[in-house]
C-alpha positions in Angstrom: -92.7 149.3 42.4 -90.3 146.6 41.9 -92.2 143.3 40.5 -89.4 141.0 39.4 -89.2 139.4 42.4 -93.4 138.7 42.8 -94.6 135.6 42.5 -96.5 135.0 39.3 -99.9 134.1 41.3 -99.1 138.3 42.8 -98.6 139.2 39.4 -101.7 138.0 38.3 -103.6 139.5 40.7 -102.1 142.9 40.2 -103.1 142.5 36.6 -106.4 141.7 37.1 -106.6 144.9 39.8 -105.2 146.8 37.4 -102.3 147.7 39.6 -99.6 147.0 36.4 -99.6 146.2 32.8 -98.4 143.4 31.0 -96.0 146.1 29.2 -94.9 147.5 32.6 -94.0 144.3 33.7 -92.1 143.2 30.9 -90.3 146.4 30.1 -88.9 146.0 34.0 -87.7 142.4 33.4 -85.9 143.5 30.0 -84.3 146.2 32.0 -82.9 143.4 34.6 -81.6 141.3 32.5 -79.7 144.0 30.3 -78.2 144.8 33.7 -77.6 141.9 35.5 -77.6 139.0 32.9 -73.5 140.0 32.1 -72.7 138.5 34.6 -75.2 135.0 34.6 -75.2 134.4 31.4 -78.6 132.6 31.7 -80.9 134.2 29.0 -79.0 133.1 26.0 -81.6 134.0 22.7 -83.5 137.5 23.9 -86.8 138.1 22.1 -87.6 141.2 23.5 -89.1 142.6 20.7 -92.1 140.2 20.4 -91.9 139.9 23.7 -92.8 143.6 24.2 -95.4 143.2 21.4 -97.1 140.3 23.2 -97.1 142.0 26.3 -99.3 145.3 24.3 -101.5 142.5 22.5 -102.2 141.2 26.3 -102.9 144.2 27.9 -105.3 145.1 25.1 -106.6 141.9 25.5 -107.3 142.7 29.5 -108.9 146.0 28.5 -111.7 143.5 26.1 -112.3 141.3 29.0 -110.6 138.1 28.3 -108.9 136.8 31.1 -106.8 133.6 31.3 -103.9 131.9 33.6 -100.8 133.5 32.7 -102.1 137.0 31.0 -99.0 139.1 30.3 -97.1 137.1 32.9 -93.5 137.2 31.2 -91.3 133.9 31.1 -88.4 132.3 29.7 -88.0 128.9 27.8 -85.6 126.4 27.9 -83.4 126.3 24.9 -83.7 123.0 24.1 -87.9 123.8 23.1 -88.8 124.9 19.5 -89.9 128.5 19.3 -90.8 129.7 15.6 -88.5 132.4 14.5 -85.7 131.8 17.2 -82.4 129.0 16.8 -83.0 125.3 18.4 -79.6 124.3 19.2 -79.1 122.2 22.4 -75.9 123.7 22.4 -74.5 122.0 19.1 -72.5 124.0 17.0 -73.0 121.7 13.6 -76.8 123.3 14.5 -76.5 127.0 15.8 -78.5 127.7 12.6 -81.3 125.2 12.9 -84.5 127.8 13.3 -87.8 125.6 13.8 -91.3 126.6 11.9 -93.5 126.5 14.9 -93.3 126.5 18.5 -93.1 123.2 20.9 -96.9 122.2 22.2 -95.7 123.6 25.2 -94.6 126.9 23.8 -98.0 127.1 22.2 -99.7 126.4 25.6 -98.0 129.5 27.6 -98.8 131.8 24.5 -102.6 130.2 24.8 -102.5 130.7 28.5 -101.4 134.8 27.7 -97.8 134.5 29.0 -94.8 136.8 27.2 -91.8 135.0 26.5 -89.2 137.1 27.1 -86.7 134.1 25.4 -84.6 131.5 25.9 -81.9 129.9 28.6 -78.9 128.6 28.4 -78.3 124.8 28.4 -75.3 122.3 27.8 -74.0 120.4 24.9 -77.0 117.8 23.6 -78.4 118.7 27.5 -76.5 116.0 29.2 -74.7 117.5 32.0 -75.1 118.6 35.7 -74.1 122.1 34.4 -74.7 124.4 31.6 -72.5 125.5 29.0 -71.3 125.0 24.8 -69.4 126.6 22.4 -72.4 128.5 20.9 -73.5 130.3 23.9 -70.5 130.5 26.6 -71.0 129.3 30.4 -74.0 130.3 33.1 -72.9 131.1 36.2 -75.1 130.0 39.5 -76.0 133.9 40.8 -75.1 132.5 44.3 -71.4 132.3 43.4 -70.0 133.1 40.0 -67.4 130.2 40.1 -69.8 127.5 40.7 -72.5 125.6 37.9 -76.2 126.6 38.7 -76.8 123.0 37.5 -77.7 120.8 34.4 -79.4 121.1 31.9 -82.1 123.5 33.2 -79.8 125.4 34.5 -80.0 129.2 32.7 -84.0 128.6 33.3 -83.2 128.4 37.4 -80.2 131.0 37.6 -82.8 133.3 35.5 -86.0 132.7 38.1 -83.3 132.9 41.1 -82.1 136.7 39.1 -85.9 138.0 38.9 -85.6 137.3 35.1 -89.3 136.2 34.6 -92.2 134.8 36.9 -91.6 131.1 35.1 -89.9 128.9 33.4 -90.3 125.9 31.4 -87.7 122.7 31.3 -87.1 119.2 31.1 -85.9 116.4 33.0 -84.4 113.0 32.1 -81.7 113.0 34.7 -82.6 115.6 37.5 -82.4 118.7 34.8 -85.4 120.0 36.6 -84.5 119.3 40.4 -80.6 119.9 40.0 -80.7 123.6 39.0 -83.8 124.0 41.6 -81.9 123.0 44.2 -78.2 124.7 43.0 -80.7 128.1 42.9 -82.7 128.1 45.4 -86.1 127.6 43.4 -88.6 125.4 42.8 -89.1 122.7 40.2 -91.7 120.0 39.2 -90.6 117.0 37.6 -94.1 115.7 36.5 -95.0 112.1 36.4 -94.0 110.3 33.1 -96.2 111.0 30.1 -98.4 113.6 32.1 -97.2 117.2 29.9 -96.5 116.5 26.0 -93.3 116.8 24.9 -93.4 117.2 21.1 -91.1 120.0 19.5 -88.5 119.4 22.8 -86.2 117.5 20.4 -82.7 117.8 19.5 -81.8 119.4 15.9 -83.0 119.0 13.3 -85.1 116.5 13.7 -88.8 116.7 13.5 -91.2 117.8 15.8 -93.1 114.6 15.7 -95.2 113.4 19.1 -93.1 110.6 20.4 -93.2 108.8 23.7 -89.4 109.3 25.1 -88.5 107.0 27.8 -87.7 108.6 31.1 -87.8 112.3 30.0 -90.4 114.8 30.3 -91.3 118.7 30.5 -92.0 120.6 33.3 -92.2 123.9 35.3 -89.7 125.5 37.4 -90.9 129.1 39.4 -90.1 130.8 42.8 -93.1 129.6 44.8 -94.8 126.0 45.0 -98.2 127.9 44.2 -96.7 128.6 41.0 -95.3 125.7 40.3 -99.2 123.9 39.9 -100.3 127.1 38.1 -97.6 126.6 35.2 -98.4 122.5 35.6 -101.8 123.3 34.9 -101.1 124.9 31.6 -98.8 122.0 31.0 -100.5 119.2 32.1 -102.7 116.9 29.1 -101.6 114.7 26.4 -100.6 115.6 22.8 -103.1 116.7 20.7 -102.4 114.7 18.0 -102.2 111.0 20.0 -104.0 110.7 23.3 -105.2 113.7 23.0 -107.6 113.2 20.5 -109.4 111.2 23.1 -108.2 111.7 26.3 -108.3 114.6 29.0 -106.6 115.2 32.1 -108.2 115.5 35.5 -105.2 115.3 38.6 -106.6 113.7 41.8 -106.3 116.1 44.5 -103.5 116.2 46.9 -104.2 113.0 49.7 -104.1 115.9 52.4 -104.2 119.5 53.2 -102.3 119.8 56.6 -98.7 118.7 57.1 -99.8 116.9 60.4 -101.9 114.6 58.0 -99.1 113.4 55.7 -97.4 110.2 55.9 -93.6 110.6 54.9 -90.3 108.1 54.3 -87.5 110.5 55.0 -84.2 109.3 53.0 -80.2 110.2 53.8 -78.5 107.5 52.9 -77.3 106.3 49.9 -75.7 102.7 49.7 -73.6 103.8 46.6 -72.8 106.8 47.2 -72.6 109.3 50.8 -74.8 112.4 51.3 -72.8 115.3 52.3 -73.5 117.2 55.1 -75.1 120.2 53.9 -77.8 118.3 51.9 -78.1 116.1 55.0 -78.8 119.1 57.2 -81.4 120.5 54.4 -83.0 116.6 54.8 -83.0 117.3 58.6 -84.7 120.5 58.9 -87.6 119.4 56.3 -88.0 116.1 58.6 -88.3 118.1 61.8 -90.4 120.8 60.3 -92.6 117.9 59.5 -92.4 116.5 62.7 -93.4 119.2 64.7 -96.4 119.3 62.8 -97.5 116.1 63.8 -96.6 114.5 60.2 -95.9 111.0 60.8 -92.0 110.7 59.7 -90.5 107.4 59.1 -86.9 106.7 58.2 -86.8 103.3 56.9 -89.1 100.9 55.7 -88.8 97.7 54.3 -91.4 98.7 51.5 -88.9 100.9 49.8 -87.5 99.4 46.6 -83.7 98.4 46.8 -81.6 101.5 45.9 -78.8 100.0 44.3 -80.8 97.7 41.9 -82.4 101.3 41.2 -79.4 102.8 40.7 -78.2 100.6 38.1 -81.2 100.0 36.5 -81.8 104.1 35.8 -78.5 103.9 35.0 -78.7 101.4 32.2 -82.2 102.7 30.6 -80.6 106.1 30.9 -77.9 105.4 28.6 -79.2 102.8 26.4 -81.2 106.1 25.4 -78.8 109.1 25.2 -76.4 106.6 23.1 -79.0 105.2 20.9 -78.1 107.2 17.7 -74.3 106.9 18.1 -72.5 106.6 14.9 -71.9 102.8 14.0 -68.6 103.4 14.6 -68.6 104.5 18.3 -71.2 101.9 19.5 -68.8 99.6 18.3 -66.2 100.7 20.6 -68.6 101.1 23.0 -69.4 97.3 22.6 -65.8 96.0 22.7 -65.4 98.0 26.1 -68.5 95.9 27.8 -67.6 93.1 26.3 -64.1 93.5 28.4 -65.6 93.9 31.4 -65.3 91.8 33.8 -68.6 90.1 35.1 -67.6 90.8 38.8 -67.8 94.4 37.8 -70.7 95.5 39.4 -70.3 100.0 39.6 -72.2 102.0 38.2 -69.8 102.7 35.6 -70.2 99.6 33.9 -73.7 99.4 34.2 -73.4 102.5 32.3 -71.8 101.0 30.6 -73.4 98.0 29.6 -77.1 99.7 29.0 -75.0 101.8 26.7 -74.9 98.6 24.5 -78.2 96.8 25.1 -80.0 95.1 22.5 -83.9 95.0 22.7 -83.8 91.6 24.4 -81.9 93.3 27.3 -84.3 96.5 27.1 -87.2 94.4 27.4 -85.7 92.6 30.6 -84.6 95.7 32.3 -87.9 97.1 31.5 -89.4 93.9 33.5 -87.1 94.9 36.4 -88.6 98.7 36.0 -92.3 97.2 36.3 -91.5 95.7 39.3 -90.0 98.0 41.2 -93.0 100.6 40.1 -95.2 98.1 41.6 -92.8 97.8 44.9 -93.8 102.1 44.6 -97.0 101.6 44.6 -97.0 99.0 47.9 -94.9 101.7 49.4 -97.3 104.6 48.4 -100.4 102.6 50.3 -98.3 103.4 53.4 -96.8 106.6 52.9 -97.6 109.6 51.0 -94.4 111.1 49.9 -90.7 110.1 49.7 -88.1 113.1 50.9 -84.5 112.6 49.6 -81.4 114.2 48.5 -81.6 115.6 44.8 -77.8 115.3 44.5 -75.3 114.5 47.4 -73.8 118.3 47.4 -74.9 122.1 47.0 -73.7 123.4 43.6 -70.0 123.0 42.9 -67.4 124.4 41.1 -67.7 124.4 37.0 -65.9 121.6 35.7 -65.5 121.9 31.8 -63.5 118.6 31.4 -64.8 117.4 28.2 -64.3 113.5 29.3 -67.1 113.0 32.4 -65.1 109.8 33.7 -62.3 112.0 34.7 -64.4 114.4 36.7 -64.8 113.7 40.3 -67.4 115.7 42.4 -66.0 116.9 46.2 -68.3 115.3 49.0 -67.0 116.5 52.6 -63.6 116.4 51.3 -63.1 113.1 49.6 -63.8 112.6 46.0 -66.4 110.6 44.0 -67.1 109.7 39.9 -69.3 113.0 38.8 -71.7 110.2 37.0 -72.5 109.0 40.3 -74.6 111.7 41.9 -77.7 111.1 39.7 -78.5 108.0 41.4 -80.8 110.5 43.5 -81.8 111.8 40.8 -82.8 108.7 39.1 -84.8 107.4 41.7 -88.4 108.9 40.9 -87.1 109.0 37.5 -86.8 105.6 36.6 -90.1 104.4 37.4 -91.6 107.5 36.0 -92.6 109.4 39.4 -93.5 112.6 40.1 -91.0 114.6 42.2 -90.6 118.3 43.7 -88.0 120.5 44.1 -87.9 122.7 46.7 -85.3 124.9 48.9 -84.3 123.5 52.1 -81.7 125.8 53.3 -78.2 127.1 53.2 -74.8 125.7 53.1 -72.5 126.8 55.4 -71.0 128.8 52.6 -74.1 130.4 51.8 -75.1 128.0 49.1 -78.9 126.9 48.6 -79.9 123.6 49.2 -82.7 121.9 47.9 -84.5 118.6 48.5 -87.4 116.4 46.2 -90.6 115.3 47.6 -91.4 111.9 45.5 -95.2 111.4 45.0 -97.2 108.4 44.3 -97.0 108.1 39.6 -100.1 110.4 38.6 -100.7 112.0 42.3 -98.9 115.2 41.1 -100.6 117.5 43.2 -99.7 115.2 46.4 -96.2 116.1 46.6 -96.8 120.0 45.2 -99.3 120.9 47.8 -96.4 118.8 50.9 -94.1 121.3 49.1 -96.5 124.7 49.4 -97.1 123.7 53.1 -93.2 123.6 53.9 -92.4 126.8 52.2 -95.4 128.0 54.6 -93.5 126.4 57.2 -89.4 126.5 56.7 -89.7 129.2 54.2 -89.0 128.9 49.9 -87.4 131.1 48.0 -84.6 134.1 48.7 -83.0 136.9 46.3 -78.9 136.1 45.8 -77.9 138.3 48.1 
């Protein structure tokens, strides 16, 4: 039987019934990716030698009794988290050597949960792009069309789930790395609510593994179903061990309701700083009607909904006040001398990219304010509705681009051309004020491409906008083989 393409929950099942082994099951994903990963690219440091060890030691451990979420379940990592015995790079060359001592907390909580990990996927220089390739480990192509990104910087975890390479994947998000390659694949993703999964040993090379609170990022699943998606979240969910941990665990409220005709939802397609193209609009379109003709009650507008463009910005300062942070001396200064030109009627996004990219803590601590109050402007809007449903980026996936300066890059929207920065201002939205958001398919493009949407919950209501995304796939259908 052909099990690559089963859901992990299936797989799990069949284990249990002792319809398949753990070794079975790896052996056949090994085989696929020797075959097909030539041409993807997406599983860029193999293991399969432990991986076909853990797979025995779980299979022997099914034969004692023990049984727990993921038992001989193979999946892959993201590069970016530390795996004892295999190369952290982020795709840097000056650290294509850099092997970690032990595994990221998250690594350590699929091997505690019994899954194999059959290795790692590809991801772009340092993680900051809407695509996915470096020198050290060559381009992944989306397995929709070979001449097109299958999105940033989760993107060889999604082209691997969309190829059958694994059950799961694990991945991070600080700028739609998550929902991006979801919805350039055709999968589903989970960006969890900030500070919900620990993050320690996700951290570029060679610095320590040390449990630190990053701003706007976090870890999360990505799988082929939405069932799966809360199964892996599960094993993820719960602070560090070594901080909050010590004294905190975590219990998820329950999803507000079970039945789409019960849900409450602010439907979003327009942008005021940037246009949604049409085949993300149509994927919008088909979720709201689906919902509709439930009996869901869908809104379009509301004058709860915190103002976009200040959202925009705002993500967009915080963001790269962050990835900028350790510069060399020398480049923040020119980086300083370039705000300092600008003019103060210059209000794009580029220069408030600009500008956060040079913030001092006075002008963190302000925007920070800002952040607070739109998260409370969430929170008004979240006593009214139940989830948000918006673009994840204005386009399916497009073309790569490997034009090493991002302000030259422009992406194609119906025909006319925009800055490439620009399309993570939907991605930014939950982000910024930390809220949980889900990827899931919504469609095709009419060339064929998948296109995905995210369903925003209310900040710590996880399971609100993963339980709206299981009853769509029930309704519009979820996840389809590359054809």
């Amino acid at each position: 039987m052909e099990w690559n393409f089963q859901t992990a929950e299936n797989l799990v099942a069949a284990l249990r019934a002792g319809e398949v082994t753990s070794a079975e099951l790896t052996d056949q994903a090994i085989a696929r990716i020797e075959r097909d990963d030539k041409a993807i690219n997406a599983i860029c440091v193999p293991d399969f030698d432990r991986a076909r060890a853990a797979a025995r030691g779980a299979d022997e451990a099914r034969a004692r009794g023990e049984d727990r979420p993921l038992l001989g379940i193979p999946v892959t990592v993201k590069e970016s988290y530390n795996i004892a015995g295999l190369p952290t790079t982020w795709g840097m060359p000056p650290h294509r050597n850099f092997m970690p001592a032990e595994d990221a907390v998250q690594v350590s909580r699929l091997k505690d949960a019994g899954a194999v990990v059959l290795g790692k996927t590809n991801v772009p220089l340092g993680l900051q792009d809407v695509q996915s390739f470096n020198e050290i480990y060559g381009t992944t192509n989306n397995p929709w069309d070979h001449g097109r990104t299958p999105g940033g910087s989760s993107g060889g975890s999604a082209a691997a789930l969309a190829c059958g390479f694994g059950a799961l994947s694990i991945g991070s998000d600080i700028g739609g790395s998550l929902r991006t390659p979801a919805h350039f694949c055709g999968v589903y993703a989970h960006k969890p609510t900030l500070g919900l999964a620990a993050g320690r040993g996700m951290v570029p090379p060679p610095a320590p593994a040390l449990p630190t609170d990053s701003d706007l990022a976090v870890v999360g699943p990505m799988a082929r179903t939405a069932r799966d998606l809360a199964l892996l979240l599960d094993v993820m969910a719960g602070p560090d061990p070594l901080t909050l941990g010590v004294a905190h665990t975590v219990t998820l409220p329950p999803a507000r309701h079970e039945r789409l005709r019960d849900f409450r939802v602010l439907v979003l397609d327009e942008h005021p700083l940037i246009p949604t193209g049409s085949a993300v609009r149509a994927g919008l379109n088909r979720v709201a009607d689906a919902l509709a003709d439930d009996g869901a009650r869908v809104e379009r507008h509301s004058p709860l909904l915190p103002d976009l463009t200040e959202a925009a910005k705002l993500y967009a300062q915080l963001l790269f006040s962050s990835l900028v942070a350790r510069f060399p001396l020398e480049a923040y200064e020119e980086l300083r001398a370039g705000a300092a030109a600008l003019s103060a009627d210059d209000q794009s996004l580029d220069a408030a990219r600009l500008r956060g990219m040079v913030f001092s803590h006075r002008d963190w601590i302000a925007a920070n304010d800002r952040r607070e109050r739109h998260r409370h402007g969430w929170r008004q809007l979240f006593a009214e509705f139940d989830a948000v449903v918006c673009p994840i980026t204005p386009t399916p996936a497009f073309p790569h681009d490997h034009n090493p300066d991002r302000l030259e890059r422009r992406i194609d929207i119906d025909g006319v051309a925009y800055p490439y920065l620009d399309q993570l201002v939907w991605a930014g939205l939950p982000t910024m004020p930390g809220l949980p958001a889900t990827a899931i398919p919504a469609g095709r493009s009419p060339e064929g491409l998948p296109v995905g949407v995210q369903l925003i919950g209310p900040m710590f209501e996880d399971r609100t906008p993963l339980r709206l995304a299981e009853l769509l796939e029930r309704k519009i259908g979820g996840f389809q083989a590359p054809e």
